[in-house]
C-alpha positions as CSV (number, residue, x, y, z in Angstrom):
1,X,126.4,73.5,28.4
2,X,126.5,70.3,30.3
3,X,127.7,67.0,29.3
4,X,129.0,63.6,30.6
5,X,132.2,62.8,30.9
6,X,133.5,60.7,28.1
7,X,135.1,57.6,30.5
8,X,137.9,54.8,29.0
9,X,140.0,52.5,30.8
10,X,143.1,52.5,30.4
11,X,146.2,49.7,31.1
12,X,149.5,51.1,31.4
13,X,148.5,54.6,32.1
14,X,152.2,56.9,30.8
15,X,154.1,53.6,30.7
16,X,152.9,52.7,34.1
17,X,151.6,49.0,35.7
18,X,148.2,47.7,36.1
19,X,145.0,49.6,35.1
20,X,143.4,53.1,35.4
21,X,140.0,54.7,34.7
22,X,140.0,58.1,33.4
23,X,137.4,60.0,33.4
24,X,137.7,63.0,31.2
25,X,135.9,65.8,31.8
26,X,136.8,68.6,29.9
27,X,137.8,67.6,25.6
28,X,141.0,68.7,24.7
29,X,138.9,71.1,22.0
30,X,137.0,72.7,25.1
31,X,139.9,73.9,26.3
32,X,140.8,76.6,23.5
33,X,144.8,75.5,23.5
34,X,145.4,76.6,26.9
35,X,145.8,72.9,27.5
36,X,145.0,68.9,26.9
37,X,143.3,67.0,30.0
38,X,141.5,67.9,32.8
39,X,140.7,64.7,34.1
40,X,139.6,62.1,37.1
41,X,141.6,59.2,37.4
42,X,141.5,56.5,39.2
43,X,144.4,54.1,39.7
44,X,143.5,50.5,40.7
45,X,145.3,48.5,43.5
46,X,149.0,48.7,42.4
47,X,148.4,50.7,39.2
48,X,150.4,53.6,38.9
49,X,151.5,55.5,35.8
50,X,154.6,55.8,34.8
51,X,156.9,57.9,34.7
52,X,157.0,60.4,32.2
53,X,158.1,64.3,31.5
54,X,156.3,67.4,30.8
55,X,157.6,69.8,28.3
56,X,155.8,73.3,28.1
57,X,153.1,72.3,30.4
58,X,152.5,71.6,33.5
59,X,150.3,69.2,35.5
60,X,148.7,69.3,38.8
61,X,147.4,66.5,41.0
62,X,144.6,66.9,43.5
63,X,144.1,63.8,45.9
64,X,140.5,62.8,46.5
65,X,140.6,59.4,47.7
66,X,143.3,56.9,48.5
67,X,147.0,56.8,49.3
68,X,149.5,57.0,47.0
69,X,152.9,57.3,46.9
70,X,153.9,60.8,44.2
71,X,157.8,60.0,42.3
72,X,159.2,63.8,42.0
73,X,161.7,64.8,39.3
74,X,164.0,64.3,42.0
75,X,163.6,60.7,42.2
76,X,161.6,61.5,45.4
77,X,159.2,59.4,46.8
78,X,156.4,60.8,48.8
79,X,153.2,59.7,50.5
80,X,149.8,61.3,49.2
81,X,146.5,60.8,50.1
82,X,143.3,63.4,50.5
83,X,143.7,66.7,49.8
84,X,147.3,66.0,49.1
85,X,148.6,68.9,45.8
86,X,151.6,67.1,43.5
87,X,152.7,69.9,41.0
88,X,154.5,69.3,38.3
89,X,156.5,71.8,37.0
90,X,157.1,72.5,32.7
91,X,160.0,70.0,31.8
92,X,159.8,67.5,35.2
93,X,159.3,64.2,34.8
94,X,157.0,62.2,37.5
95,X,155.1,59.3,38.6
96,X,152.0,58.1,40.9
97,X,151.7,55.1,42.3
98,X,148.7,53.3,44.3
99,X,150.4,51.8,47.3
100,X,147.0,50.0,48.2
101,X,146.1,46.4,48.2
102,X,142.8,47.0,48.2
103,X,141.4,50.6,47.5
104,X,141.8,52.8,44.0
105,X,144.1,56.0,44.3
106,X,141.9,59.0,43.2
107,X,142.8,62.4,41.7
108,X,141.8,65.4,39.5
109,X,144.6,65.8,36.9
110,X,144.8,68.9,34.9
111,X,147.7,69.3,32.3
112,X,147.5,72.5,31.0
113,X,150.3,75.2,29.7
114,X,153.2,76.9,31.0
């Protein structure tokens, strides 16, 4: 099977600022309960989304494009950019931001079970 991914813009992504594009790939129904996004998002200049907790799942972030700066349960702030991995581990909380002025912040985002 191949299909398109069913794109929607989105402002105030997890209770975050500004405006993302996600692209979802996968439908939550394609993934047999083993999860509920596998996604591409892109964050515009100064989006971010907020911050916001995982509970029996987890959530990984693959940087493709961009810098960004990844919020940890820890409070934590760290730079990101391509080929950057943020993991989110079953009951954290975390945030994204794009730190750009000009460029969108890209990443695969998968949020999938513990």
């Amino acid at each position: 099977m191949v299909r398109k991914p069913n794109t929607v813009e989105v402002t105030g992504l997890g209770g975050g600022v500004g405006t993302a594009i996600v692209h979802h790939i996968v439908p939550k129904e394609d993934l047999y309960g083993h999860g509920r996004m596998y996604a591409k998002v892109e964050l515009k200049p100064h989006a971010s989304v907020g911050w916001h907790q995982h509970i029996g799942e987890t959530e990984p972030y693959f940087i493709l494009e961009g810098q960004g700066i990844f919020i940890d349960n820890d409070e934590s702030r760290t730079p990101v950019g391509p080929g950057d991995v943020c993991t989110i581990l079953p009951g954290q909380y975390h945030s994204i931001e794009n730190a750009s002025e000009t460029e969108n912040l890209v990443f695969m985002a998968l949020i999938h079970n513990a």
